[in-house]
C-alpha positions in Angstrom: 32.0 128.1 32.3 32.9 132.1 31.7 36.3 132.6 30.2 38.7 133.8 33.4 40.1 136.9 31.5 44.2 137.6 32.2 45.0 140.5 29.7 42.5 143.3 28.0 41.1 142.0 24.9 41.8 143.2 21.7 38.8 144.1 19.6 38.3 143.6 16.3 35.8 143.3 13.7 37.5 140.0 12.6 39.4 137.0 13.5 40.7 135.2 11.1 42.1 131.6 12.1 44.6 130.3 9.7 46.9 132.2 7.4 47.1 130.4 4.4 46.4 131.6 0.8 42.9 131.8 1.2 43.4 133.9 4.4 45.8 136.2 3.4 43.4 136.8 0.1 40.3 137.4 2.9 42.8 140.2 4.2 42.8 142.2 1.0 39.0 141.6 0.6 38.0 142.5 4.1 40.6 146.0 3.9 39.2 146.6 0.6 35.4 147.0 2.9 37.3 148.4 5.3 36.8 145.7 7.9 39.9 145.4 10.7 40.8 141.9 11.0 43.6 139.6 13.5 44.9 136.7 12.0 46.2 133.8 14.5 48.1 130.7 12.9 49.7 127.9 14.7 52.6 128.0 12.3 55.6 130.1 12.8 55.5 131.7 9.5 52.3 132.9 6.8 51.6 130.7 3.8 50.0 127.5 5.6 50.4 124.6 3.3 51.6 126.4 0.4 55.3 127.3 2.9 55.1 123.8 5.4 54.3 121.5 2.5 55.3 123.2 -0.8 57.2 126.1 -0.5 59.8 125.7 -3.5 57.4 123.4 -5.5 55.9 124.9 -8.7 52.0 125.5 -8.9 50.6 125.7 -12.0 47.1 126.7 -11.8 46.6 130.3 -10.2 45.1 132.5 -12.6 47.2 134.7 -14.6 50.7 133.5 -13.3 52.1 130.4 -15.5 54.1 128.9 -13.0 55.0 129.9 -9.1 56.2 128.1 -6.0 54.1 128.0 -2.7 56.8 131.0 -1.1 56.3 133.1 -4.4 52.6 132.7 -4.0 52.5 133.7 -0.5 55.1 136.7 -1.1 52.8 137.8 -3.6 49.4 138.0 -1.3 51.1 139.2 1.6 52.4 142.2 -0.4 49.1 142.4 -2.0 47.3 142.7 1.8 49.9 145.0 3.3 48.0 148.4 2.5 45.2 147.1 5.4 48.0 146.3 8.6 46.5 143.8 9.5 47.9 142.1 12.5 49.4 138.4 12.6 50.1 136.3 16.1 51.9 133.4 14.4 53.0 130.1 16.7 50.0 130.1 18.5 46.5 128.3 18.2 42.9 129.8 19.3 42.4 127.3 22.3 38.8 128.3 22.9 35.8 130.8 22.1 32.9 132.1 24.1 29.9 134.0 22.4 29.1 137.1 24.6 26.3 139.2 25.8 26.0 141.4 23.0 26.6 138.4 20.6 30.2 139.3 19.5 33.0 136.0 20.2 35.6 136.0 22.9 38.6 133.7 21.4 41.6 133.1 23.8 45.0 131.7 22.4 47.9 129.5 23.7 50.0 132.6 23.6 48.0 134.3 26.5 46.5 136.5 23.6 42.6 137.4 23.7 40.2 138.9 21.1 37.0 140.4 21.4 35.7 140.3 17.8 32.5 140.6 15.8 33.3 137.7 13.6 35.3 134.7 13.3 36.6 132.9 9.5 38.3 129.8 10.1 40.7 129.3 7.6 42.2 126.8 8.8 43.2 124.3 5.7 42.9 121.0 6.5 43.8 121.1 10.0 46.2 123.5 12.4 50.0 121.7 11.4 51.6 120.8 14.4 54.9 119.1 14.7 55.1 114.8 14.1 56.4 113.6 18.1 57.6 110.9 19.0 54.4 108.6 19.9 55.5 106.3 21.9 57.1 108.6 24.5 55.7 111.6 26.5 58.2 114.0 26.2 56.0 117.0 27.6 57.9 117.7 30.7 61.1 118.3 29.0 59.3 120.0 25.8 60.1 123.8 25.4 63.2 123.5 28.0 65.5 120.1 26.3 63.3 119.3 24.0 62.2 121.4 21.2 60.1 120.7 17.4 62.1 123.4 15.6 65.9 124.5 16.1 66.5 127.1 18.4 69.2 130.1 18.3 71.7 129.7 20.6 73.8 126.5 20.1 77.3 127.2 20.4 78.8 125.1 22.9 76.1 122.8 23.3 75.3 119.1 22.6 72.7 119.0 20.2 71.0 116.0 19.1 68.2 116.2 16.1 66.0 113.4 15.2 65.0 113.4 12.1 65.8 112.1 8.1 64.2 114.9 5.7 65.3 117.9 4.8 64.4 120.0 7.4 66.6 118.1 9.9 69.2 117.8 7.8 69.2 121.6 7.0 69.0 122.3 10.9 72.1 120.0 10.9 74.2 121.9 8.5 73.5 125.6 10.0 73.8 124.5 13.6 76.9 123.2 12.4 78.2 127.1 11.3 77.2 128.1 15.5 79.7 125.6 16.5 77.9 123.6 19.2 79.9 121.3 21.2 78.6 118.0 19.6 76.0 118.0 16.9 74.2 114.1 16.1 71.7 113.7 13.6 69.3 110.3 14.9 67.0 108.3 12.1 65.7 105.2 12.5 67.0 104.2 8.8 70.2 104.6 7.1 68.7 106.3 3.9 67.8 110.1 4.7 65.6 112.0 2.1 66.7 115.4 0.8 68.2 116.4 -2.0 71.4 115.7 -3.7 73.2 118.5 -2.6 72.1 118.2 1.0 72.7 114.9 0.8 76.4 115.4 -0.3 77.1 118.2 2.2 75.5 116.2 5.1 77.8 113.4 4.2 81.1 115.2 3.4 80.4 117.0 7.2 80.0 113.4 8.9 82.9 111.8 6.8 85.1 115.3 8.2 83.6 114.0 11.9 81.9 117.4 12.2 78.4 115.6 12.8 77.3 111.9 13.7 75.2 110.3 12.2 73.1 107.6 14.4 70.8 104.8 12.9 68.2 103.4 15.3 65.3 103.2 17.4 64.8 105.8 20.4 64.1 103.6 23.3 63.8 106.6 26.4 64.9 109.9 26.8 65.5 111.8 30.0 66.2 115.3 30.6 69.8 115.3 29.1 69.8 111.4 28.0 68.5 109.6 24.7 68.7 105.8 24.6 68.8 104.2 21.4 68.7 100.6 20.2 70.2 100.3 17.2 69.6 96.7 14.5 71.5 94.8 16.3 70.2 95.7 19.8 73.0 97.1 21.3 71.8 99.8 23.0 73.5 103.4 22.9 73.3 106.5 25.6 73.2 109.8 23.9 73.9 112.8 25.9 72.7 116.3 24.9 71.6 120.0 26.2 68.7 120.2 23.7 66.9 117.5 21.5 65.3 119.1 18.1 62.4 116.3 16.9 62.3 117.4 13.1 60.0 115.0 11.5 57.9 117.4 9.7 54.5 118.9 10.3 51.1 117.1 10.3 47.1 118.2 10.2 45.1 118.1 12.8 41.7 119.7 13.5 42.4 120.7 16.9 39.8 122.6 19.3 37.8 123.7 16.3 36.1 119.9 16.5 34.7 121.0 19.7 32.9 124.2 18.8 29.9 123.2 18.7 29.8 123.6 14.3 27.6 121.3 12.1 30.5 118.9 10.9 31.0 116.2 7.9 33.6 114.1 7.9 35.8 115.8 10.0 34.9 119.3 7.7 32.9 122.0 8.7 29.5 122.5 6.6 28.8 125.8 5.1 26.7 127.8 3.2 27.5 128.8 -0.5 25.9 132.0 -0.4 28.6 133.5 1.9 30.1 131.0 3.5 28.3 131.2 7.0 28.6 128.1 9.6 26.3 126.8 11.7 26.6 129.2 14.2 26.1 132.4 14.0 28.8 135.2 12.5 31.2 132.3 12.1 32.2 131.3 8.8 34.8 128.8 7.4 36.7 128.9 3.8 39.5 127.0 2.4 40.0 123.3 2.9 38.6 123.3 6.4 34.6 123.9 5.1 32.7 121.0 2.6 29.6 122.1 0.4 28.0 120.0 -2.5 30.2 120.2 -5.7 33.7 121.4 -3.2 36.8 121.5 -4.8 39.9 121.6 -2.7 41.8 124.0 -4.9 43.7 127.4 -3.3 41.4 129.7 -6.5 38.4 127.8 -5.0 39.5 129.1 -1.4 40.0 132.7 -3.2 36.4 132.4 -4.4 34.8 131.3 -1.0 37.4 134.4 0.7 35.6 137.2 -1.5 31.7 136.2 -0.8 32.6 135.3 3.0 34.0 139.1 3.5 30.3 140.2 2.4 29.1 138.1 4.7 31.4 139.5 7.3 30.6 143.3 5.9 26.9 142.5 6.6 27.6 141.7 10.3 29.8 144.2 11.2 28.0 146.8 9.4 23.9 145.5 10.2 21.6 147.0 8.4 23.8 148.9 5.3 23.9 147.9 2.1 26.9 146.7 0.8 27.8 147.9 -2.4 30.0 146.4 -5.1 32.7 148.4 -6.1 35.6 147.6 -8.5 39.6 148.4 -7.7 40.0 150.0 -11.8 37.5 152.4 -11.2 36.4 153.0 -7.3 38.1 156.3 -5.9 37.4 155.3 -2.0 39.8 151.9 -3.2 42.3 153.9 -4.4 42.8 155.9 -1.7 42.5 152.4 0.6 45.2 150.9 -1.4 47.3 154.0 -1.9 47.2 154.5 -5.5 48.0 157.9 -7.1 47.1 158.8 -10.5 
C-alpha cells in the first residue's frame, strides 16, 4: 500500500540511518564527493554505542590516537564532518520505506519526518537502542504524558519517581534534586545500585539528609499517578507521583529494518565487499548491522566499509561518471570543500 504523504519530502541524495562512528565518518566521505546526505538516529544524541554504551570508557585501537573515550571519539568525527552541514533528526526511527517510480526511496519517520532520497546506508550498529521497559506491564497509554524513558525538564514541584539502579538513574536523581521537585523516589528491585563511588556517596548522603527515598522492590501495577510495589516481605506500598522516569538503560534491537525485504543472516544484513551494496537495489549497510565472510565488528572496520560504500553511493547519484580518487594533501576541489587556506 502507497505511503499517505502528510508533509513535503525532503530530498536528498542520501539517507543515512544510524549515527554512530561509522556514520558520522560516511558524512565526511560522502561531503568530500560532494553528496548531500540526512542522517536519522533513534537516539537523542550522535555517537551510537560509542555515547549510550561507552561514552567515558577508554578505546585503544583507532589509528593514530593512543587512547580516547567513546565522547572524545565522537567529538572528534563530528568536528571532522561539519564542513558538509549535513542534517541530523535525532529521537526518531525510519518506520518505513517505499521504492518509487523513478527508483529513488521514500523513508517516513516516527517524527512525522519524510525523505525522498536517491540512496539509503543503514548504519545502524547492532540494532536501533531503545529504552529497557518494564515487560511485564503495558505502560503505553501513560508513556510520553506520566511516564517517560529519559528525565524531562520541568520538575519543580512535582512528584517524581525514577526506576532504576545504574548510573543513569541515579544521575537523573541527583540533578532533579537541584529543580526542587516536591518528592523525588528512586525504585530498584535490589538494595545494591551500581554507579560509581562518588555517585554512590552523594546518592546516599542525599537519602540519609531525607532529600530522596530510596525504595527496594518489585513494581506490581502502575496507574496514571499510582505505582504499586511489593517489597521482600510482601507488604505492598502505593507510590504517588506526576511523572515516572524508567531509567534502566538502553537495549538493541533491529526494528523495522527486519522487514525490508533485505537478504538477512542471523539477524545481519548480507553485503557486498566491493562497496557495500544490499540486496536491494541503492541500499547499502556498514557498521555492525551488515555480515560478509572474514567481518570484524571493530568501529576502523566500520570506517573501512564507510569509505568504499560512499563510491558506491557516488556511482548512483552520479550514473554514468567516473569517479575519480582524489587525495585531501593534494586535491584543490577538497580544499576548497573543507575550507582550507594556504
Amino acid at each position: 500500500m502507497p505511503i499517505a504523504l502528510k508533509n513535503t519530502p525532503v530530498e536528498t541524495d542520501c539517507l543515512v540511518i544510524g549515527a554512530g562512528p561509522a556514520a558520522l565518518f560516511l558524512i565526511f566521505e560522502l561531503g568530500l564527493l560532494e553528496i548531500s546526505c540526512h542522517v536519522v538516529d533513534v537516539l537523542p544524541f550522535a555517537g551510537g554505542q560509542c555515547m549510550a554504551l561507552y561514552a567515558d570508557k577508554p578505546i585503544y585501537d583507532i589509528p593514530g590516537t593512543v587512547k580516547s573515550t567513546g565522547r572524545e571519539l565522537v567529538t572528534a568525527l563530528l568536528a571532522q564532518a561539519s564542513p558538509f552541514n549535513a542534517q541530523l533528526h535525532l529521537g526518531q526511527q525510519i518506520t518505513s520505506i517505499e521504492r518509487q517510480a523513478d527508483g529513488r526511496w521514500l523513508a517516513v519517520t516516527s517524527g512525522n519526518h519524510i525523505f525522498l532520497c536517491k540512496t539509503l546506508v543503514i548504519a545502524a550498529g547492532v540494532g536501533a537502542f531503545m529504552p529497557r521497559k518494564l515487560s511485564h506491564l503495558d505502560l503505553s497509554p501513560f508513556e510520553g504524558t506520566q511516564v517517560f524513558y529519559q528525565p524531562t525538564d520541568k520538575v519543580r514541584h512535582k512528584h517524581i519517581v525514577i526506576h532504576g539502579g545504574g548510573e543513569e538513574a541515579l544521575q537523573a536523581a541527583l540533578t532533579a534534586l537541584a529543580q526542587q521537585p516536591a518528592s523525588l523516589t528512586l525504585v530498584h528491585r535490589r538494595d545494591k545500585l551500581d554507579a560509581s563511588e562518588d555517585m554512590l556517596q552523594a546518592f546516599n548522603h542525599a537519602v540519609q539528609a531525607g532529600h530522596i527515598h530510596f525504595k527496594v522492590g518489585h513494581v506490581q501495577q502502575v496507574s496514571s499517578s499510582h505505582m504499586s510495589l511489593l517489597d521482600a516481605s510482601e507488604h505492598a506500598q502505593d507510590l504517588v507521583f506526576d511523572e515516572l522516569w524508567i531509567l534502566q538503560g538502553l537495549t538493541p534491537q533491529l526494528g523495522p529494518v527486519a522487514n525490508w525485504g533485505l537478504a538477512m543472516q542471523k539477524k545481519q544484513i548480507m553485503v557486498s565487499t566491493e562497496n557495500f551494496a544490499t540486496s536491494e537495489e541503492s541500499i547499502f549497510a556498514i557498521g555492525d548491522v551488515n555480515t560478509y565472510p572474514g567481518k570484524r565488528k571493530l568501529i576502523v572496520s566500520g570506517f573501512h566499509e564507510a569509505t568504499l560504500a560512499a563510491y558506491g553511493v557516488a556511482e548512483r547519484v552520479y550514473p554514468g561518471q567516473k569517479i575519480a580518487l582524489e587525495y585531501t594533501t593534494a586535491s584543490p576541489r577538497l580544499h576548497k570543500l573543507l575550507g582550507v587556506s594556504h
